[in-house]
DRENDREN-271679 format. One line per field, with one value per residue: residue number from 1; residue in one letter; y, x, z of N, C-alpha, C in turn. Coordinates in pm, 1 decimal. Example, Ala and Ser with C-alpha at 12.3 -4.5 7.8 and 13.67 -1.06 7.14 Angstrom:
<atoms>
seq: [1_2]
type: [A_S]
ny: [-569.0_-225.0]
nx: [1319.0_1285.0]
nz: [780.0_708.0]
cay: [-450.0_-106.0]
cax: [1230.0_1367.0]
caz: [780.0_714.0]
cy: [-330.0_3.0]
cx: [1320.0_1290.0]
cz: [780.0_787.0]
</atoms>
This chain:
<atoms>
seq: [1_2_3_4_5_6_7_8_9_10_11_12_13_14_15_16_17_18_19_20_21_22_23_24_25_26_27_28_29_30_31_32_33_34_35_36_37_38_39_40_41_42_43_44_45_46_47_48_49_50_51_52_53_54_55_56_57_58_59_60_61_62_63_64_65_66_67_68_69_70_71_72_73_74_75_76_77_78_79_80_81_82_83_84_85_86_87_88_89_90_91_92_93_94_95_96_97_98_99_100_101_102_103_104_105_106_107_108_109_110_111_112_113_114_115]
type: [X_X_X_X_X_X_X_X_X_X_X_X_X_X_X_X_X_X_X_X_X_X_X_X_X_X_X_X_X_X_X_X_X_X_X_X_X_X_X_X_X_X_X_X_X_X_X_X_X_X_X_X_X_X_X_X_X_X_X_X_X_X_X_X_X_X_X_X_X_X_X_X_X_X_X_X_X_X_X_X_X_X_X_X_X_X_X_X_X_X_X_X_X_X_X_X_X_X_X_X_X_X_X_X_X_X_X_X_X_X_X_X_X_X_X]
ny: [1420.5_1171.7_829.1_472.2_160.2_-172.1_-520.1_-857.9_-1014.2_-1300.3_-1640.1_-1839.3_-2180.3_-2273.7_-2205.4_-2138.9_-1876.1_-1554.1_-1249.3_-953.0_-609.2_-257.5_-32.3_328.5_617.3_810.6_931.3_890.0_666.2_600.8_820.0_878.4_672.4_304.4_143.3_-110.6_-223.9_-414.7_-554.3_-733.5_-928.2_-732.6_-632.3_-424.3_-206.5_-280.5_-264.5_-378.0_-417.9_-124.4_91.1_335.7_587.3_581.2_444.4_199.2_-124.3_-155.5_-446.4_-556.2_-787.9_-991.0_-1087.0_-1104.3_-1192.5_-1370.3_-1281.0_-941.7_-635.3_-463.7_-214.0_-82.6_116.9_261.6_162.0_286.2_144.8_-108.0_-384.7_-689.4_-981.4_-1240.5_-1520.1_-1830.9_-1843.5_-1806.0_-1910.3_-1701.0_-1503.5_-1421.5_-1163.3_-832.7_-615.6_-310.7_-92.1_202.9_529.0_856.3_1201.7_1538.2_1639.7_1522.2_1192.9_886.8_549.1_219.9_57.3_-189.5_-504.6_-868.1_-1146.2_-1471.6_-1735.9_-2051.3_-2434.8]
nx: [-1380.2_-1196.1_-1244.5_-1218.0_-1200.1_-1229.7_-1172.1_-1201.3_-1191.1_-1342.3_-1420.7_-1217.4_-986.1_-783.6_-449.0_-472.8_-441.3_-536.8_-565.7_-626.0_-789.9_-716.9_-838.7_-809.1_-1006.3_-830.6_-515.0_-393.2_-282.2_-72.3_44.1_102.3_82.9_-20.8_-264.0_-307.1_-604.1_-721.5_-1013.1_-1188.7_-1444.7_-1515.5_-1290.7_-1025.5_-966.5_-657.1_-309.4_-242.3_-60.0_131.5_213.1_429.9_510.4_806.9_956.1_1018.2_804.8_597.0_495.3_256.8_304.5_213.6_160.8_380.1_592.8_402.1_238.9_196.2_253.9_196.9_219.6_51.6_94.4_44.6_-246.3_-335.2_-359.3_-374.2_-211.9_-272.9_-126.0_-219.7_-76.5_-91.3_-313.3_-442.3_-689.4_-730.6_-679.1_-911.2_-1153.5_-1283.2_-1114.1_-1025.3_-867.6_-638.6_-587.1_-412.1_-346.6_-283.1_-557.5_-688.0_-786.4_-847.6_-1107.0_-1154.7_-1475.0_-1410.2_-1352.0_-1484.4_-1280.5_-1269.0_-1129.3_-1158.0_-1230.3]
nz: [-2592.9_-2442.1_-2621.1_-2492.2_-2543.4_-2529.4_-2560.0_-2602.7_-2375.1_-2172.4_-2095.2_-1959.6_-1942.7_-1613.2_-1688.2_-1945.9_-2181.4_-2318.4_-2491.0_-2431.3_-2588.0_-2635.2_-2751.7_-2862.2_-2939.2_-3001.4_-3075.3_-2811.1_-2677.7_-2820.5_-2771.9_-2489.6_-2357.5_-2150.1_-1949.6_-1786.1_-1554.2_-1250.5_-1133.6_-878.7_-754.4_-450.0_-397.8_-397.6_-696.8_-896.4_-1030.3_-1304.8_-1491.6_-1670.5_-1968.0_-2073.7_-2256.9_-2369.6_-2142.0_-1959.7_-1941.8_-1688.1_-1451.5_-1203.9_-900.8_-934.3_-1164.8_-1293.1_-1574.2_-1682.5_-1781.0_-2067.2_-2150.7_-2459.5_-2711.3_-3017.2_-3227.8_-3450.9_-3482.2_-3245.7_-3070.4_-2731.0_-2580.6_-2380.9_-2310.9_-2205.9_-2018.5_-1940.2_-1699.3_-1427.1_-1171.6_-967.7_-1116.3_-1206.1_-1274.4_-1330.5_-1662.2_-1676.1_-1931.9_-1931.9_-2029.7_-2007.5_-2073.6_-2084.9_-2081.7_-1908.3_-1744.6_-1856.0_-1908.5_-2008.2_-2063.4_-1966.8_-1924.7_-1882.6_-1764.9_-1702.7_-1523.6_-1509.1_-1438.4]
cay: [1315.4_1016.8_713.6_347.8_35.3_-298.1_-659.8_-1017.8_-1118.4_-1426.0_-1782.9_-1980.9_-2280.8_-2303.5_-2239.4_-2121.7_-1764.3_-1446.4_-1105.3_-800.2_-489.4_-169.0_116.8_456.0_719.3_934.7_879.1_950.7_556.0_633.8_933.7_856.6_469.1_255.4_94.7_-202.9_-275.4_-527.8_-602.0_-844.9_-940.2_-703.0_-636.7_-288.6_-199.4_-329.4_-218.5_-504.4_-333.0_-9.0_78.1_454.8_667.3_599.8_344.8_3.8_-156.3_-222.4_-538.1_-648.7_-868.3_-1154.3_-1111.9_-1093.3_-1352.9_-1439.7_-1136.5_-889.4_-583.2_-390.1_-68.9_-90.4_326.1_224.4_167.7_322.8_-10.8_-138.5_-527.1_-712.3_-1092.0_-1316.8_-1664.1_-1935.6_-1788.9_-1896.6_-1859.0_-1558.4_-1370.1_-1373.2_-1024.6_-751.4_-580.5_-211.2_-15.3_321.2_619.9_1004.9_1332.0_1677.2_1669.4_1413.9_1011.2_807.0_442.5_166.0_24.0_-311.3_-666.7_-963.3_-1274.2_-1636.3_-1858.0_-2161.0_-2547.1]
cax: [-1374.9_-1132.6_-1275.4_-1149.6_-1287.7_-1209.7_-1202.9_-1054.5_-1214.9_-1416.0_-1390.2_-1058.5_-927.9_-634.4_-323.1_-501.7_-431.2_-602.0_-507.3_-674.0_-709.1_-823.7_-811.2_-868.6_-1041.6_-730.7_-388.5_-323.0_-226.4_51.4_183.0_150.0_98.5_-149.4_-217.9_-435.3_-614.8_-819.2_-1104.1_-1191.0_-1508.3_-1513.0_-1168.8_-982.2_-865.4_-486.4_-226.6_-199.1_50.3_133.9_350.9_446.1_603.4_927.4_984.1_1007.5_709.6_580.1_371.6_196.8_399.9_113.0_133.5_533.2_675.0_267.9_118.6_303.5_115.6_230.5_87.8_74.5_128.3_-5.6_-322.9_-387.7_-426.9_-296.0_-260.4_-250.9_-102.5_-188.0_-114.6_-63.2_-340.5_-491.6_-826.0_-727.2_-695.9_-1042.1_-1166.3_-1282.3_-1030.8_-1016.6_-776.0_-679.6_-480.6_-443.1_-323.6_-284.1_-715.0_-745.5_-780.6_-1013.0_-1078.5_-1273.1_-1586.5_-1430.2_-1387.1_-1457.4_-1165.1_-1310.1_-1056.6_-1228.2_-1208.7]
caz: [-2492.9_-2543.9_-2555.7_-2484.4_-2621.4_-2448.6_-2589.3_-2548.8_-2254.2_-2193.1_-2032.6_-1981.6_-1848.6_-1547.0_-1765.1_-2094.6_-2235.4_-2368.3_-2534.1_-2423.3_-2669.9_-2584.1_-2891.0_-2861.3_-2997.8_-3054.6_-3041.6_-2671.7_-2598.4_-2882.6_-2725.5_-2407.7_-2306.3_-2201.7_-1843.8_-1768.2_-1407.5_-1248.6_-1021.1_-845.5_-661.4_-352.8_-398.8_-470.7_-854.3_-894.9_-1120.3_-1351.8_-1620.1_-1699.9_-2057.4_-2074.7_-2370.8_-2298.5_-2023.5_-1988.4_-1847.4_-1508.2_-1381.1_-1057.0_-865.5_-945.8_-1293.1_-1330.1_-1632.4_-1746.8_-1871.8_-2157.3_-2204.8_-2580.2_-2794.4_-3158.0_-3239.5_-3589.7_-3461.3_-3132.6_-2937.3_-2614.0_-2555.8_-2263.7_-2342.6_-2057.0_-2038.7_-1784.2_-1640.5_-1266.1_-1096.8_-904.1_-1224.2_-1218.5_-1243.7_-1485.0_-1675.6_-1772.3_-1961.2_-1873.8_-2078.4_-1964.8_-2099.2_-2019.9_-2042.7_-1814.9_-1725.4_-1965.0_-1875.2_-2059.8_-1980.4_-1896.8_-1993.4_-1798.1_-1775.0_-1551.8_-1540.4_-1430.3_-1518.1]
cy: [1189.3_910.0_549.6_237.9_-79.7_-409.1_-794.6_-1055.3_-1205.1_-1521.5_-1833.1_-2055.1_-2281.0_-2342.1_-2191.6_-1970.0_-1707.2_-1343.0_-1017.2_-705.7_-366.7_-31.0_264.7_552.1_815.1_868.8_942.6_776.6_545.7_693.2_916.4_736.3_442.9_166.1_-7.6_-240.2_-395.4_-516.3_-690.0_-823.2_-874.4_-662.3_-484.7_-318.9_-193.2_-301.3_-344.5_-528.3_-204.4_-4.9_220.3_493.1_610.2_555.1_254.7_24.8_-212.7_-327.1_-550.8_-773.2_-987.9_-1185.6_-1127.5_-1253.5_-1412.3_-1372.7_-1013.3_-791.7_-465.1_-273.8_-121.4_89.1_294.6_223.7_203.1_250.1_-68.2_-281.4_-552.9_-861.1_-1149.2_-1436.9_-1720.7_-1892.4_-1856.5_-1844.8_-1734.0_-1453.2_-1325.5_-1227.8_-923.6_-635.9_-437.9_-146.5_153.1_375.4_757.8_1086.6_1467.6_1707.6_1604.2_1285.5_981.4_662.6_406.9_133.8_-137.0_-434.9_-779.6_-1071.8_-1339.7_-1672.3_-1973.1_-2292.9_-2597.2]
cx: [-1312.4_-1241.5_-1195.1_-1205.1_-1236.0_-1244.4_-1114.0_-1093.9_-1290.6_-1374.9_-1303.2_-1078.5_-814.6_-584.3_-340.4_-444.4_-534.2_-500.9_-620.2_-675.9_-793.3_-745.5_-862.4_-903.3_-977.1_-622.9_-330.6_-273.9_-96.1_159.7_191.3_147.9_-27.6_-133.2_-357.9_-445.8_-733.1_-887.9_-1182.5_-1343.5_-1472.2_-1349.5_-1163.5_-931.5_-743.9_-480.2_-189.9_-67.4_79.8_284.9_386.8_554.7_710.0_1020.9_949.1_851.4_701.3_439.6_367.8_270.3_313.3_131.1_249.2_541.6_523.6_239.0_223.0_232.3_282.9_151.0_139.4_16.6_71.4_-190.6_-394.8_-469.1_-310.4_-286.5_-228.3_-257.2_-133.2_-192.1_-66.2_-206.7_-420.2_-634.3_-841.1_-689.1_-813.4_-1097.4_-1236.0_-1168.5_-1038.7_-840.4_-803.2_-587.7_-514.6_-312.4_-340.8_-492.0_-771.1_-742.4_-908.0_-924.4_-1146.5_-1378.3_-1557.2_-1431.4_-1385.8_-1387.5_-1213.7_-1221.5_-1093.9_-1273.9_-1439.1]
cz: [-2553.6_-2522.4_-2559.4_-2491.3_-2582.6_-2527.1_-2598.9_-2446.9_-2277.1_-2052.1_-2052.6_-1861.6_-1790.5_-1696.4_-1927.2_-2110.1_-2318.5_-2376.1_-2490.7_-2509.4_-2623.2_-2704.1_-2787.0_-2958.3_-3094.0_-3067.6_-2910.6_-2599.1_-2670.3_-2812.7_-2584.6_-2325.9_-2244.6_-2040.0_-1813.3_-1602.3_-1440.0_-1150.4_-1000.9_-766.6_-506.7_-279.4_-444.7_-626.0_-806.2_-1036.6_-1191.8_-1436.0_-1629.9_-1813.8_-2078.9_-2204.1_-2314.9_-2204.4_-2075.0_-1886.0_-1735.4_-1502.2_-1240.3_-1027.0_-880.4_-1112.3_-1356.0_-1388.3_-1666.2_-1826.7_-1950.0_-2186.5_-2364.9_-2607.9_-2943.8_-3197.3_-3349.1_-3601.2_-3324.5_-3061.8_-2847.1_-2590.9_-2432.0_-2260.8_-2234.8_-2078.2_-1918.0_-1709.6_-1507.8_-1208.4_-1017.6_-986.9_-1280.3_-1216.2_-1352.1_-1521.7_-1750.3_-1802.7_-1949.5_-1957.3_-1985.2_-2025.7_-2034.4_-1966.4_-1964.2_-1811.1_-1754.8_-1879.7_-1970.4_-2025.7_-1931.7_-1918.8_-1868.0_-1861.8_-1650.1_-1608.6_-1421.8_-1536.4_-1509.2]
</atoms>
C-alpha cells in the first residue's frame, strides 16, 4: 500500500506564500507524477495542479501564474509552491499519485489565508 505524507500547511496572510510537500512511500510520484487538490468548506474537491511523467503541467484556472507545483525524483516528493495567495485559497490540501495498483491520496493539509 503506497502511502502519501502531506506537509507545509498552516496560517498565512493575503499575499503571503507556502510550499506544500507530499513524499511517498515508493517511487510511484517519480515514475509517474504527482497531483495536488483542494477542498473547500462545503465545496467539491478541485484540481489544483497536476505534474505527470512526461508532460508539462496543468493548473486550475484560479491558481494560473501563483502556484508552481514540482517533483524532486531524488527523493520521491511532490511540491506545491503557492504564493500571492488569497482568502479563497482557503481549503485543505491533499496530494494524490496512482499506478497500475491503484489511486493513493494523502491525509491532507490545511492552508487559512486570513489577515
Amino acid at each position: 500500500q503506497v502511502q502519501l505524507v502531506e506537509s507545509g500547511g498552516g496560517l498565512v496572510q493575503p499575499g503571503g506564500s507556502l510550499r506544500l510537500s507530499c513524499t511517498a512511500s515508493n517511487d510511484i510520484i517519480s515514475t509517474t507524477g504527482v497531483g495536488w487538490y483542494r477542498q473547500a468548506p462545503e465545496k467539491r474537491r478541485e484540481l489544483v495542479a497536476r505534474l505527470s511523467s512526461g508532460n508539462n503541467p496543468i493548473y486550475g484556472d484560479s491558481v494560473k501564474g501563483r502556484f508552481t507545483i514540482s517533483i524532486d525524483k531524488t527523493r520521491n516528493t511532490g511540491y506545491l509552491q503557492m504564493n500571492n495567495l488569497k482568502p479563497e485559497d482557503t481549503a485543505v490540501y491533499y496530494c494524490n499519485a496512482f499506478d497500475r495498483t491503484g489511486m493513493f491520496w494523502g491525509q491532507g493539509t490545511q492552508v487559512t489565508v486570513s489577515s
